[in-house]
C-alpha positions in Angstrom: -60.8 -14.5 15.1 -57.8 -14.6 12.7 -58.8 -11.1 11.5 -59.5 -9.6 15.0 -56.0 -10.9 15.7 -54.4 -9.2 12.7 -56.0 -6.0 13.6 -54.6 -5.8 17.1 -51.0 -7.3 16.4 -49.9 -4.0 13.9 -50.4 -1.6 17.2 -48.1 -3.2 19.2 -46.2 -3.8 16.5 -45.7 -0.6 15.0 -45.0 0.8 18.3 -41.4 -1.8 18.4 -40.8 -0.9 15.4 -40.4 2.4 16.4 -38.4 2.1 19.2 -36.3 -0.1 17.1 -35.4 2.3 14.5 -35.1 5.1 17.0 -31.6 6.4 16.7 -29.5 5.8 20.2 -28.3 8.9 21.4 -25.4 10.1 19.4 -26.4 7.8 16.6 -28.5 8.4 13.3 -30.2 6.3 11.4 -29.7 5.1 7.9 -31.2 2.3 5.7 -30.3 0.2 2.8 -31.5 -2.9 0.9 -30.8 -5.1 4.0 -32.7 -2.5 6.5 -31.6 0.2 8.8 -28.7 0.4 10.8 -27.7 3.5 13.6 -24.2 5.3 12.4 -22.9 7.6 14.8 -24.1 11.0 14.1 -21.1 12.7 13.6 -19.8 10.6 11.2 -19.2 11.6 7.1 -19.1 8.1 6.6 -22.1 5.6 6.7 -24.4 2.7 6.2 -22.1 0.8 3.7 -18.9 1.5 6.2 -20.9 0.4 9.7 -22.1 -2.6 8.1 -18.2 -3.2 7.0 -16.5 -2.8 10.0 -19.0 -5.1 11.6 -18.9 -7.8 9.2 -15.3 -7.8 7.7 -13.0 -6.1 9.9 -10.3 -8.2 11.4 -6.8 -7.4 10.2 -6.0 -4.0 11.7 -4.8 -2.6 8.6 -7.6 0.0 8.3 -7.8 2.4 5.4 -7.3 5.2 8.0 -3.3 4.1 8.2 -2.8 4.9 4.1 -3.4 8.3 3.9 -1.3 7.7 -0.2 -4.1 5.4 -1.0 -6.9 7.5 0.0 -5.2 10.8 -1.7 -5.2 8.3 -5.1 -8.9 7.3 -4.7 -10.2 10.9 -4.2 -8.1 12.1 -7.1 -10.2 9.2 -9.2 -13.5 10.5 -7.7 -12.5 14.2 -8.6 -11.3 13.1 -12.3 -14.8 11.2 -12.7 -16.9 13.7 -11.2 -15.2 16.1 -13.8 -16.0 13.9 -16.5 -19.2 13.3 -15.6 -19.3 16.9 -16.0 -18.3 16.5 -19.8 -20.7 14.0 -20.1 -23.6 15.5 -18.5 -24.3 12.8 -16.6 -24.1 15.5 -13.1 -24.5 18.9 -12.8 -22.2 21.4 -12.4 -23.1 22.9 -9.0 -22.4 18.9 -8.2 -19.5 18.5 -9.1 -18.0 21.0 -7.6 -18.9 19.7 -4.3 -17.4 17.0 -5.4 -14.5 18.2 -6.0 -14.2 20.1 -3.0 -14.7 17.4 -0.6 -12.3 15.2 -2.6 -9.2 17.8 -2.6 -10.0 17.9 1.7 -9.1 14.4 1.2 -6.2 14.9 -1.1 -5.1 17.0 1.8 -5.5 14.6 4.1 -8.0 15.6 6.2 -10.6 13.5 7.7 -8.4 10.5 8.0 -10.2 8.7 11.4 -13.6 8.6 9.1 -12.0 5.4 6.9 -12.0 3.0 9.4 -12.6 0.0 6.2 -10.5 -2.9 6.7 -8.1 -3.1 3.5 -8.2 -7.3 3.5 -12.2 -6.8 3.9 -14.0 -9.8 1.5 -16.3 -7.9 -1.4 -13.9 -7.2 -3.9 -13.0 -3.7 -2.1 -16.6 -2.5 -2.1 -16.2 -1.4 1.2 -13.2 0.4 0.4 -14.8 2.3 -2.5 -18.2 2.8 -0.6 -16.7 4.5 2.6 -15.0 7.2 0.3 -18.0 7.1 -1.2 -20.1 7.9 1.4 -17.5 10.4 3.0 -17.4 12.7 -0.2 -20.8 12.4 0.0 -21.8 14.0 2.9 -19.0 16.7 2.6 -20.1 17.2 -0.7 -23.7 17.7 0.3 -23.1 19.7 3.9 -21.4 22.2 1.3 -24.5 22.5 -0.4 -26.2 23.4 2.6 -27.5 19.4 3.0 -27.3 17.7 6.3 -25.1 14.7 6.8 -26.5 11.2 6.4 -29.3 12.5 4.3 -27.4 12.3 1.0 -29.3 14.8 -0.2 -28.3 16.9 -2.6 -25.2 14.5 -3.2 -25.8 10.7 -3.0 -23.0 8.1 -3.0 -23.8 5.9 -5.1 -25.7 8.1 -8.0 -23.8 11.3 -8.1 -20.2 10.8 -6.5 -19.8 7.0 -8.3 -21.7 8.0 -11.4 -20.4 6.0 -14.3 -17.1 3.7 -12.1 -18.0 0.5 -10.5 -15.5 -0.4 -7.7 -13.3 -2.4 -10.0 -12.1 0.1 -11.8 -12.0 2.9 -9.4 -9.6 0.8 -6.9 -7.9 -0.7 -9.5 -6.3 2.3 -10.7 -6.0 3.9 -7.1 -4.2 1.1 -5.9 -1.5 1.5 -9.1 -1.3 5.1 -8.4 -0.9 4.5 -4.8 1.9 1.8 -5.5 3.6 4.5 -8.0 3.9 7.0 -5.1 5.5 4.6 -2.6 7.8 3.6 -5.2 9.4 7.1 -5.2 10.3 6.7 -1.5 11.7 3.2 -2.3 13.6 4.4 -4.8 15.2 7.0 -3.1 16.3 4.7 -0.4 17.8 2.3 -3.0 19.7 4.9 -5.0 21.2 6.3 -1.1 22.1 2.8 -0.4 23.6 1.7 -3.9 25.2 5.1 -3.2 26.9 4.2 0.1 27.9 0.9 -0.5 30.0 2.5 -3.8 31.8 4.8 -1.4 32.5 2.3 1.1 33.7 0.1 -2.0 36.2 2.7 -2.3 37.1 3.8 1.1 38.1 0.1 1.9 40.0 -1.4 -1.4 42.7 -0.6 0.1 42.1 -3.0 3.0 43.3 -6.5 1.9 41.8 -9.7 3.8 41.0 -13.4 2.7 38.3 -14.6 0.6 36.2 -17.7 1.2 34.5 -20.1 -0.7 32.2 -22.4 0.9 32.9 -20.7 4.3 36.4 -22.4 4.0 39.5 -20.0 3.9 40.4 -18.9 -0.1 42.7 -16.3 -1.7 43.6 -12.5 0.0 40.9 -10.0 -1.5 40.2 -6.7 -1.0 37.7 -6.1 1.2 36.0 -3.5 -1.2 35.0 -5.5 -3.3 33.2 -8.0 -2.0 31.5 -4.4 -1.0 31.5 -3.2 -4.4 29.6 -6.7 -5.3 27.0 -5.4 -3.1 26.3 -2.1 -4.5 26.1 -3.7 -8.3 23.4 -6.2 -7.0 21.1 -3.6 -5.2 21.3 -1.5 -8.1 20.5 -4.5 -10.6 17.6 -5.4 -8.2 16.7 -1.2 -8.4 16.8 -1.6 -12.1 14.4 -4.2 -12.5 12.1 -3.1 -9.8 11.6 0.2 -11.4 10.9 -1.7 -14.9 7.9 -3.2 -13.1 6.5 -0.3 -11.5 6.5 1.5 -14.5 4.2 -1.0 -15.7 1.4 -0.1 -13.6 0.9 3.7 -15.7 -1.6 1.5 -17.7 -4.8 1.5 -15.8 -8.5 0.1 -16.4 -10.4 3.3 -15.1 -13.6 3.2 -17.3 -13.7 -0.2 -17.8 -16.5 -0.3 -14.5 -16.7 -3.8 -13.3 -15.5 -6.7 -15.5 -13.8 -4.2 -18.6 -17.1 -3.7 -20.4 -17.8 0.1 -19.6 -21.7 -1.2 -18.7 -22.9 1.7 -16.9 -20.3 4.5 -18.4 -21.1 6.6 -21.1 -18.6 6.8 -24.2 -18.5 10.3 -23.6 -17.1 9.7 -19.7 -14.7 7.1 -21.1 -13.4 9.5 -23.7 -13.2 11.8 -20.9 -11.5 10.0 -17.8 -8.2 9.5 -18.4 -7.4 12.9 -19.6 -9.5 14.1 -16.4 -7.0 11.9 -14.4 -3.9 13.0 -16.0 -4.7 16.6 -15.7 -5.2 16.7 -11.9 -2.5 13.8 -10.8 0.0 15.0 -13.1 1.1 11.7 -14.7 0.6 9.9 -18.1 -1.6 7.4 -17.4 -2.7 4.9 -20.6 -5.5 2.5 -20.9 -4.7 -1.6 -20.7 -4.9 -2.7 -24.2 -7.6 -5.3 -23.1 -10.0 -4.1 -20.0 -11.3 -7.1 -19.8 -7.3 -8.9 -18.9 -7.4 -5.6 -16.7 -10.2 -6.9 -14.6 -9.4 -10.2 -14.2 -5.4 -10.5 -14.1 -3.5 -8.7 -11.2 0.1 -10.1 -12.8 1.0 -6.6 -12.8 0.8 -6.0 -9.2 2.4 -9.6 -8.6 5.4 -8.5 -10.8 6.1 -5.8 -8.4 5.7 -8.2 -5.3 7.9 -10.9 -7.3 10.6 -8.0 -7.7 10.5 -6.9 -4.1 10.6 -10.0 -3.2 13.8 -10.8 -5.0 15.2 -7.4 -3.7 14.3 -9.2 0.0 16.5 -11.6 -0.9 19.3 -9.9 -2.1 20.1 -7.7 0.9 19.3 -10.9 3.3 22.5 -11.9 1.8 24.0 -9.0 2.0 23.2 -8.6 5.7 24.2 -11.8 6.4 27.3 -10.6 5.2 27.8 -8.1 6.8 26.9 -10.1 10.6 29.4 -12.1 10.2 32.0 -10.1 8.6 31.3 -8.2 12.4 30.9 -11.2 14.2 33.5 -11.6 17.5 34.9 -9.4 18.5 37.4 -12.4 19.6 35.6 -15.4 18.5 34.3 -14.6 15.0 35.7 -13.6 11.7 36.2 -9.8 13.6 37.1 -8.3 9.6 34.5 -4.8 10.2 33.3 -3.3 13.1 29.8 -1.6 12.8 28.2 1.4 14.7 27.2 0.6 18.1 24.0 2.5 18.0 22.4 0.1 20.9 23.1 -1.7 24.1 23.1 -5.6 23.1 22.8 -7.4 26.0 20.7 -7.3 29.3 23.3 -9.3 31.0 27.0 -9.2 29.1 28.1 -5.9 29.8 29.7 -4.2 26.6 27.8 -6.2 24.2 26.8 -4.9 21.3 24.7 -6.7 18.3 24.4 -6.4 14.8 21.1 -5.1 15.7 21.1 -2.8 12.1 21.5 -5.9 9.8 19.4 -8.1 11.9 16.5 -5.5 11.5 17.0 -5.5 7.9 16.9 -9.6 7.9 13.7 -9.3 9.7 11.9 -6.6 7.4 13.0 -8.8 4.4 11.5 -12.1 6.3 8.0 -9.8 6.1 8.7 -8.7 2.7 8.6 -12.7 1.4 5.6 -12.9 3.5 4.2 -10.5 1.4 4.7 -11.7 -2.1 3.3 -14.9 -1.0 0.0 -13.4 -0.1 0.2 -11.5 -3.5 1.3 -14.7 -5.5 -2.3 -16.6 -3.5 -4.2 -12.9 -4.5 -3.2 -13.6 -8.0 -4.3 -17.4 -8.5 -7.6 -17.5 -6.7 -8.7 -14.0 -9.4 -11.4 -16.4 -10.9 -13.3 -16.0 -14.1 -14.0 -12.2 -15.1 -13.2 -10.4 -11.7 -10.4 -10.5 -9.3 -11.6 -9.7 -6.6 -8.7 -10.9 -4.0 -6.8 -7.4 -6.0 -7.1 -5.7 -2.3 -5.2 -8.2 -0.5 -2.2 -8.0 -3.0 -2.7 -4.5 -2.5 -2.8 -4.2 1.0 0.5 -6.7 0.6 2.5 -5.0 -2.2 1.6 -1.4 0.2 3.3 -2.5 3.2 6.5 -4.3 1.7 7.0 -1.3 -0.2 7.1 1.0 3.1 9.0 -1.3 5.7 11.4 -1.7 2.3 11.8 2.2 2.6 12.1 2.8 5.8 14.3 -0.5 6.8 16.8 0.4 3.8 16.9 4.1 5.1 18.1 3.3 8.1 20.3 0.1 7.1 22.5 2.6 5.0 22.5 5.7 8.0 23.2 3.6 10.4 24.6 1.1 9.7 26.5 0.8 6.1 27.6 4.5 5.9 29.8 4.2 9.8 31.0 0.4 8.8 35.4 0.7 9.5 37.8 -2.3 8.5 39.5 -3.6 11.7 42.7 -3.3 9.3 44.8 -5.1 12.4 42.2 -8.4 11.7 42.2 -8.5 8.1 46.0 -8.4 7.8 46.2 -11.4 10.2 43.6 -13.5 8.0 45.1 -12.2 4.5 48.7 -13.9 5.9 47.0 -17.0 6.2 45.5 -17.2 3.1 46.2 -20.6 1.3 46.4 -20.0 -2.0 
C-alpha cells in the first residue's frame, strides 16, 4: 500500500510543481540555493535583489537615489573585470561586456533597476549583488544572451570574479564619500568666503558686545562676523584632513583582508586598474585585515561633520537673534525676506534661512550617532554595520551641501546692519 501510494502522489505532484514555478505573466523565473523565485521580466536585476527588497527593505533610502555611489561601484566592477583580464581569470570578449555595461552605469543609466535598500542587514550583499546582477545581464544581452539566463556572463563567477562584497563596497563607499566631499567643500570655501566680506562690509558698524547674554563693551559688528568665517574655515580644514584619509582602500583584500579567492596576480593588478579609470591615487591600508574590521575612518568623517554641525548651529543662532524684533528683540541685522512668516501676522517675516540651517545640522548629529553605533557593533573580523555608516555619512554630507549653499545665497551674502539700532545699543554699553 505504502508503495502504491508513492507511485500515485509524484503525478499530482509534479503537476503543482509546475504550476508553481510557472512564471506569472510579466514575470521570469530564477532559482538559487533557497529555490525559485519570479522577477519581473524586464528587469536587469534579479534573484539576489527580489529576495532583498522583500526581506530587508524598510528605510526608503534605496540605492536608486545615489546615483555617486553606484557610478563608484561600477567603476570597481570595471577595474576588477580588467584585472581579471591580467590575470586570466576571464576572457577577453568578457570583459569587455563588462566594461560596457559598467560605463552605462557610470553614465547613469538604468538607475530604477537598484531598488536595494542601503540599511539592508547582510553586510551590503545585497547592495553588491544587484550591481551584480545588473552588469550581468547587460553584459550578457551584449553578447547576444537573454536576460535572466546569465549566460554567457554570470554574476557571481564572471562580473565578481576574485572581490567578495567587503571589499568591493568598502572602497565604493570611500570613493563615493570623496566625490561628495567636493560639493561640500565648495559650499564651505563660498561660505568662509561670504562671511570674510561681510566681516569687512560691516567693521565699520559699531554695536555692544555681550557676555553671558548680559550687555558688555561696544564692538564692531564685523567681527563677531569675522569670528565666524575663521571657525567654518578651521572646521573646513580639518574635515578635509579626514576625507583625505579615505584614498587608502581595502580593494583586494575580498572578505576579511586575506585575498582568499583573489589571485596575486589580480591583487597586483587592481589598484592600478582603479586608478587608471577613476583618475585618483588610491593606496592600499597598511593592514587589510584593520581594513575589514575597523570603519574609524568613515566615523572620523562623521565625527568632523558633526563638529562642523555644531559650529554653524551657533553661528545661526547668532545670527536669529542678532535679527530678532524688529521692536522687541536685539533688532542689530536685518536679513533677506525671501518668505512670508506668518499665516496670521501680516508682515511677518522669520529667520526661516538660519532656522533651516539649525534643522539640517539637528539631522547631521543624527547622523554621526548612527555612524558612532555602526562603528562599535563591527564585531570580530567583519564590519558588517559599514553600510549604515555609509548610508549616514552620504546623506549628512549632501543636506551639509546643499543647506550651506543656500545659507550663504540667501541668507549671509544680503545680511545689512540696522546702523540706527546698533548705535542706540553701543551708547549704552557699560563698560
Amino acid at each position: 500500500m505504502a508503495a502504491r501510494r508513492r507511485s500515485a502522489t509524484p503525478r499530482s505532484s509534479r503537476g503543482s510543481i509546475r504550476t508553481r514555478l510557472a512564471a506569472p505573466s510579466g514575470t521570469r523565473i530564477e532559482k538559487d540555493s533557497l529555490g525559485a523565485c519570479a522577477v519581473p521580466a524586464g528587469a536587469l536585476y534579479g534573484i539576489h535583489t527580489v529576495r532583498a527588497v522583500e526581506n530587508l527593505g524598510f528605510s526608503g533610502r534605496i540605492l536608486a537615489n545615489y546615483p555617486d555611489y553606484i557610478c563608484a561601484l561600477a567603476t570597481v566592477k570595471k577595474a576588477a573585470a580588467r584585472a581579471n583580464r591580467d590575470a586570466r581569470v576571464i576572457d577577453a570578449r568578457r570583459q569587455g561586456a563588462i566594461e560596457c555595461a559598467c560605463d552605462a552605469l557610470i553614465r547613469g543609466e538604468h538607475l530604477p533597476q537598484f531598488p536595494i535598500d542601503l540599511l539592508a542587514g547582510g553586510g551590503s550583499i545585497a547592495v553588491n549583488m544587484n550591481v551584480n546582477e545588473v552588469i550581468a545581464n547587460l553584459a550578457s544581452e551584449h553578447l547576444g544572451g537573454a536576460r535572466g539566463t546569465y549566460q554567457p556572463v554570470h554574476p557571481k563567477v564572471h562580473v565578481n570574479a576574485s572581490q567578495s562584497t567587503a571589499d568591493v563596497c568598502h572602497t565604493a563607499v570611500r570613493m563615493t564619500m570623496l566625490t561628495r566631499w567636493s560639493g561640500l567643500r565648495r559650499a564651505l570655501v563660498q561660505c568662509v568666503a561670504a562671511f570674510r566680506a561681510k566681516a569687512d562690509e560691516l567693521r565699520p558698524v559699531v554695536t555692544i558686545s555681550r557676555t553671558c547674554l548680559q550687555d558688555a563693551s561696544p564692538v564692531s559688528l564685523g567681527e563677531l562676523f569675522g569670528g565666524h568665517a575663521e571657525a567654518i574655515a578651521r572646521r573646513t580644514g580639518e574635515l578635509a584632513q579626514s576625507v583625505r584619509a579615505l584614498t587608502q582602500i581595502n580593494l583586494g583584500g575580498t572578505a576579511i583582508g586575506s585575498g582568499s579567492g583573489a589571485s596575486a596576480s589580480y591583487r597586483r593588478a587592481i589598484i592600478k586598474r582603479l586608478n587608471e579609470i577613476a583618475g585618483r591615487k588610491f593606496t592600499l591600508r597598511p593592514n587589510l585585515f584593520d581594513a575589514a574590521q575597523n570603519i574609524d575612518d568613515l566615523a572620523s568623517v562623521s565625527a568632523q561633520l558633526a563638529m562642523l554641525a555644531e559650529v554653524l548651529i551657533k553661528i545661526a543662532q547668532d545670527v536669529r537673534l542678532l535679527a530678532s524684533g524688529p521692536e522687541g528683540g536685539f533688532g542689530e541685522i536685518i536679513l533677506p525676506a525671501v518668505q512670508e512668516g506668518s499665516s496670521i501676522f501680516p508682515g511677518k517675516i522669520n529667520p526661516v534661512i538660519p532656522e533651516t540651517m539649525l534643522q539640517c545640522c539637528f539631522q547631521v548629529l543624527g547622523c554621526e550617532r548612527a555612524t558612532r553605533l555602526a562603528l562599535e557593533r563591527g564585531e570580530l573580523n567583519l564590519n558588517v554595520f559599514e553600510g549604515a555608516a555609509a548610508a549616514n555619512v552620504f546623506d549628512a554630507i549632501e543636506m551639509m551641501e546643499r543647506s550651506i549653499a543656500r545659507f550663504t545665497e540667501r541668507c549671509v551674502i544680503g545680511i545689512v546692519a540696522n546702523r540706527k539700532r546698533c548705535r542706540e545699543l553701543a551708547s549704552h554699553a557699560r563698560y
